[in-house]
C-alpha positions as CSV (number, residue, x, y, z in Angstrom):
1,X,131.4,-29.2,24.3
2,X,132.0,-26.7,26.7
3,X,132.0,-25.6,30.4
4,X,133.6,-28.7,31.7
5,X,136.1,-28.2,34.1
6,X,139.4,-29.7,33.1
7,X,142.6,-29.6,35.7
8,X,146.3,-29.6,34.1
9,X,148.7,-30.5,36.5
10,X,152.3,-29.8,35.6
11,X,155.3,-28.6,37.5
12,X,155.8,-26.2,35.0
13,X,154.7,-23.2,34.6
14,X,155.2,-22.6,31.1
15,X,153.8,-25.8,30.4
16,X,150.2,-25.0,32.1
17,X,150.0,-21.7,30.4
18,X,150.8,-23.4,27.3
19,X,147.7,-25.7,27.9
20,X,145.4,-23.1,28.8
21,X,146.0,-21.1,25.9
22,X,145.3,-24.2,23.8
23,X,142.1,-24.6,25.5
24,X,141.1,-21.2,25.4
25,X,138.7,-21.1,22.5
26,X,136.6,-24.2,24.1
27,X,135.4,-21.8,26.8
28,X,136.5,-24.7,29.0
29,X,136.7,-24.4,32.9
30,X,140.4,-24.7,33.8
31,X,141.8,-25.1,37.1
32,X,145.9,-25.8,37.6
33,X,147.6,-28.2,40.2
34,X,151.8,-28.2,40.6
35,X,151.9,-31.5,42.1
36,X,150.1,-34.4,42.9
37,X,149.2,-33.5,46.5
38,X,147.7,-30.0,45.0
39,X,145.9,-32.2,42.4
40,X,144.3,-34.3,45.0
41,X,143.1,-31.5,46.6
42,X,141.4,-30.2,43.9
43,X,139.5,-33.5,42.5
44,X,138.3,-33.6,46.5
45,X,137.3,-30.2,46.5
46,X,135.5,-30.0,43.2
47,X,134.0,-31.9,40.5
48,X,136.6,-32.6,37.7
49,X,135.5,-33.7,34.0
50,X,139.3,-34.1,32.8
51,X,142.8,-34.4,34.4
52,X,145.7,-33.1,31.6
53,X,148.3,-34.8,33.4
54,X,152.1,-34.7,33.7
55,X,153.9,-37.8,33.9
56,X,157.3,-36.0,35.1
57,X,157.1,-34.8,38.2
58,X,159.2,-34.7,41.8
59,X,157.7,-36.8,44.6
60,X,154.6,-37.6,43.3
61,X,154.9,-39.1,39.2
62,X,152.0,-39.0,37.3
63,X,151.7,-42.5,37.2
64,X,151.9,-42.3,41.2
65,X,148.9,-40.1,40.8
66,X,146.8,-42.1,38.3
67,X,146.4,-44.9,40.8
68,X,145.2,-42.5,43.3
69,X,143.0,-41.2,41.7
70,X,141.5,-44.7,39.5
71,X,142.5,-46.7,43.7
72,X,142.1,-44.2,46.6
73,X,138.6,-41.9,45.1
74,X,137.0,-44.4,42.6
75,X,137.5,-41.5,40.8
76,X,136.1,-42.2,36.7
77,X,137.2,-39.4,36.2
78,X,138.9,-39.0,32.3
79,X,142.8,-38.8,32.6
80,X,145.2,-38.0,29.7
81,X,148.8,-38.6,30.2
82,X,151.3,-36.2,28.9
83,X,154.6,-36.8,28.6
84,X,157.7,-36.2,26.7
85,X,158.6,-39.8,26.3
86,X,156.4,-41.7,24.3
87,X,158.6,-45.3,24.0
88,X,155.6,-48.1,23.7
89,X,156.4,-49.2,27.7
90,X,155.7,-45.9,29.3
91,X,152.4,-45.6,26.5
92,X,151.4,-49.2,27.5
93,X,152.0,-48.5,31.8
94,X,150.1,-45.8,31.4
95,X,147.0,-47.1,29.5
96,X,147.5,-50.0,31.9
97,X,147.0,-47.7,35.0
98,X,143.6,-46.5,33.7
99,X,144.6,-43.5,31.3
100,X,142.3,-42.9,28.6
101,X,144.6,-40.8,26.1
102,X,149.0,-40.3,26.3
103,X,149.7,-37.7,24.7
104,X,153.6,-36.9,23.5
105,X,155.3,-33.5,23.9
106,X,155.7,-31.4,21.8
107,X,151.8,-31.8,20.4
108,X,149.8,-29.6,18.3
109,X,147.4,-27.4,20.0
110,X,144.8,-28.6,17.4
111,X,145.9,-32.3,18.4
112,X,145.7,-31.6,22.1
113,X,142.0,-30.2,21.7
114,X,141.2,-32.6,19.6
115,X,142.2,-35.5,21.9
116,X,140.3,-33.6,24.4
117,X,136.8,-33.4,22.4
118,X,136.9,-37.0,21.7
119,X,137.6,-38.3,25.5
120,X,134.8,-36.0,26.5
121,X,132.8,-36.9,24.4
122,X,133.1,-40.4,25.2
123,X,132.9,-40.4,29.2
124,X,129.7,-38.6,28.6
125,X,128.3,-41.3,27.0
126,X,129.7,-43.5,29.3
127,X,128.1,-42.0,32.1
128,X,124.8,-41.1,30.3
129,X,124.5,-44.6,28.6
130,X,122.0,-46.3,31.2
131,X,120.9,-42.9,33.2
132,X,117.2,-43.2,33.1
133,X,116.1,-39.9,34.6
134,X,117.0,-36.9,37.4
135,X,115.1,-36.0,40.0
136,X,115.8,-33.6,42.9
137,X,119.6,-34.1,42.1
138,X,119.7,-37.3,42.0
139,X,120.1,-39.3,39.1
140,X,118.6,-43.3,38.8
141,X,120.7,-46.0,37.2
142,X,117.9,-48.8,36.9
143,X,120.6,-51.3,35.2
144,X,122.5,-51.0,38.0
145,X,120.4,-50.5,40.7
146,X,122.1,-47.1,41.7
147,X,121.1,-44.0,42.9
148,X,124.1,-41.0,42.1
149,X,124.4,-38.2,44.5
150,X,126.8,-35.2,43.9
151,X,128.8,-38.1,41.7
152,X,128.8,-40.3,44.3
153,X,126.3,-43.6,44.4
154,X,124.4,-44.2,47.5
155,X,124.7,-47.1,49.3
156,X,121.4,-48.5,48.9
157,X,120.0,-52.1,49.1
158,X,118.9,-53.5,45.6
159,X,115.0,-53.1,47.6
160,X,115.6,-50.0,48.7
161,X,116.4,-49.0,45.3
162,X,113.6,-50.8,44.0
163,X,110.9,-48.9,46.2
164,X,112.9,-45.2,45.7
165,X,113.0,-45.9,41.8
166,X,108.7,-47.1,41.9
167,X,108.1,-44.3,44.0
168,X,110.1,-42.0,41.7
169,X,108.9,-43.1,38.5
170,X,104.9,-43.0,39.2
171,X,105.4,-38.9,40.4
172,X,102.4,-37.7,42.4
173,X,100.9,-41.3,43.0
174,X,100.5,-42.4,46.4
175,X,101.4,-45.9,47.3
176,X,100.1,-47.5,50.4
177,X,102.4,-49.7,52.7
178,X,100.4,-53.1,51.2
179,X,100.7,-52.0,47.9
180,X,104.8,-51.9,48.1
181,X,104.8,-54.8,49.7
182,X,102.9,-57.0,47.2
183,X,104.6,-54.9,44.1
184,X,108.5,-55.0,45.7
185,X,108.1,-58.4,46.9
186,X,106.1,-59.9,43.3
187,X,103.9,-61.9,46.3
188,X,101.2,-60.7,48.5
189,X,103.3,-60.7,52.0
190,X,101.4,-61.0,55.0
191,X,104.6,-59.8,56.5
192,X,104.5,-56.8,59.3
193,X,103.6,-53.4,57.0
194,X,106.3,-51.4,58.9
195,X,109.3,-53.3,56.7
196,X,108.1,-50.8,54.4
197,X,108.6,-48.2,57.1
198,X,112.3,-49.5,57.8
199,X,113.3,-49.2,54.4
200,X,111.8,-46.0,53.6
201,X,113.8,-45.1,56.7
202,X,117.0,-46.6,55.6
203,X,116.4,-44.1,52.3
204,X,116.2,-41.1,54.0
205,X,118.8,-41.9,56.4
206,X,121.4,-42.9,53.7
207,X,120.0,-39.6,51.6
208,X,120.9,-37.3,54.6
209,X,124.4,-38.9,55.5
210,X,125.6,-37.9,52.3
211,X,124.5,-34.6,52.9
212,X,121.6,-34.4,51.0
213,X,118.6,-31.8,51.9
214,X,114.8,-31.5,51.7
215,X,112.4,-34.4,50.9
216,X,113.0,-37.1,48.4
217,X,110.0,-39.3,49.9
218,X,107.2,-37.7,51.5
219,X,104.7,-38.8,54.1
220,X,101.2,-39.3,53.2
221,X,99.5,-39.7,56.9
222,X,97.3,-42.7,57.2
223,X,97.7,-44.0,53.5
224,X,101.9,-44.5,52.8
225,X,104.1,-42.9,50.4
226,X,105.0,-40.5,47.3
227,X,107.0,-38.4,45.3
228,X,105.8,-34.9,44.2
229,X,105.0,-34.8,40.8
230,X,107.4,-32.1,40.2
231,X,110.6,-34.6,39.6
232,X,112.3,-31.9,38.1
233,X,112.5,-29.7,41.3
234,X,115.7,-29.3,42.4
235,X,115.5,-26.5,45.9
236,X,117.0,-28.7,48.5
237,X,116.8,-25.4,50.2
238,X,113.9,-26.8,53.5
């Protein structure tokens, strides 16, 4: 694998070099934090694939940090623990806390990128296991009725979701307001047409507040709704 960004965050300087030179040859992405306020920073700043972290460090431990990251962002975000004590409490506290690897100093640099690969690997999978498609920069999760934006799921209503993810999959179709009803609702719904207004509504609304740009659902005047057939078009740039 290659071009994930992975962050190492270590007091020590020697250390972190030590750690990029090991993951030199995987033409990996490497950014460097010194503490755990520097760290947070970083993971708000910028999407992080892996967090090489430091157990030992002054005001903020690395355990400190783990819950931050797992509690305060959501964040599932792969962390390995490194340490230089690896007794079976600080290995369990730390798998406990949400780590997905503990690593004991001194390692070798094979075992480090090793250990590396294989949690990679795996969150890929994990995050990948139920996508069903990407469109526009957004990708569908129909098992759980979510809709991922910049790595963060929109807050959508499970019929919201289910009118964005029709629309989405039928590309190029136009749906009228009765049709959404009577598929969205499984009944013919002599309800007012403009609920299917509201919610489209609600989508855009929730699309724009967390910052997303351009059209995901267009206007077809006097008929209803659909998505260009290009799902694959990703200029945000209108």
């Amino acid at each position: 694998m290659a071009e994930e960004r992975i962050l190492i965050v270590d007091d020590e300087q020697e250390m972190r070099t030590l750690l990029k030179l090991c993951l030199a040859d995987k033409n990996y992405i490497v950014s460097e934090a010194v503490n755990g306020m520097e760290a947070m920073e970083v993971v708000r700043g910028e999407e992080v694939d892996l967090v090489l972290l430091d157990i030992m460090m002054p005001e903020i431990d690395g355990f400190e940090l783990l819950k931050m990251l797992r509690e305060e962002l959501n964040r599932k975000t792969p962390v390995i623990l490194l340490s230089a004590l690896g007794d079976t409490e600080r290995v369990v506290k730390g798998l406990q806390l949400g780590a997905d690897d503990y690593i004991v100093k001194p390692f070798e640099p094979r075992e480090l990128t090793a250990r590396v690969e294989s949690v990679l690997r795996r969150s890929f999978f994990q995050k990948n296991a139920d996508l069903s498609f990407e469109m526009k920069g957004l990708q569908f999760y129909p098992n759980k009725y979510q809709i991922f934006y910049n790595n963060k799921a929109l807050p959508l209503t499970k019929k919201e979701f289910s009118i964005f993810h029709r629309l989405a999959t039928n590309p190029g179709r136009v749906y009228s307001r009765e049709q959404l009803l009577n598929l969205e609702w499984e009944m013919a719904y002599e309800g007012d047409l403009r609920t299917v207004d509201t919610h489209i509504k609600n989508i855009r609304e929730k699309l724009k507040s967390e910052g997303y740009k351009g059209t995901a659902i267009d206007t077809v005047w006097g008929v209803g709704y659909k998505v260009d057939e290009d799902v694959s078009a990703a200029d945000q740039s209108n």
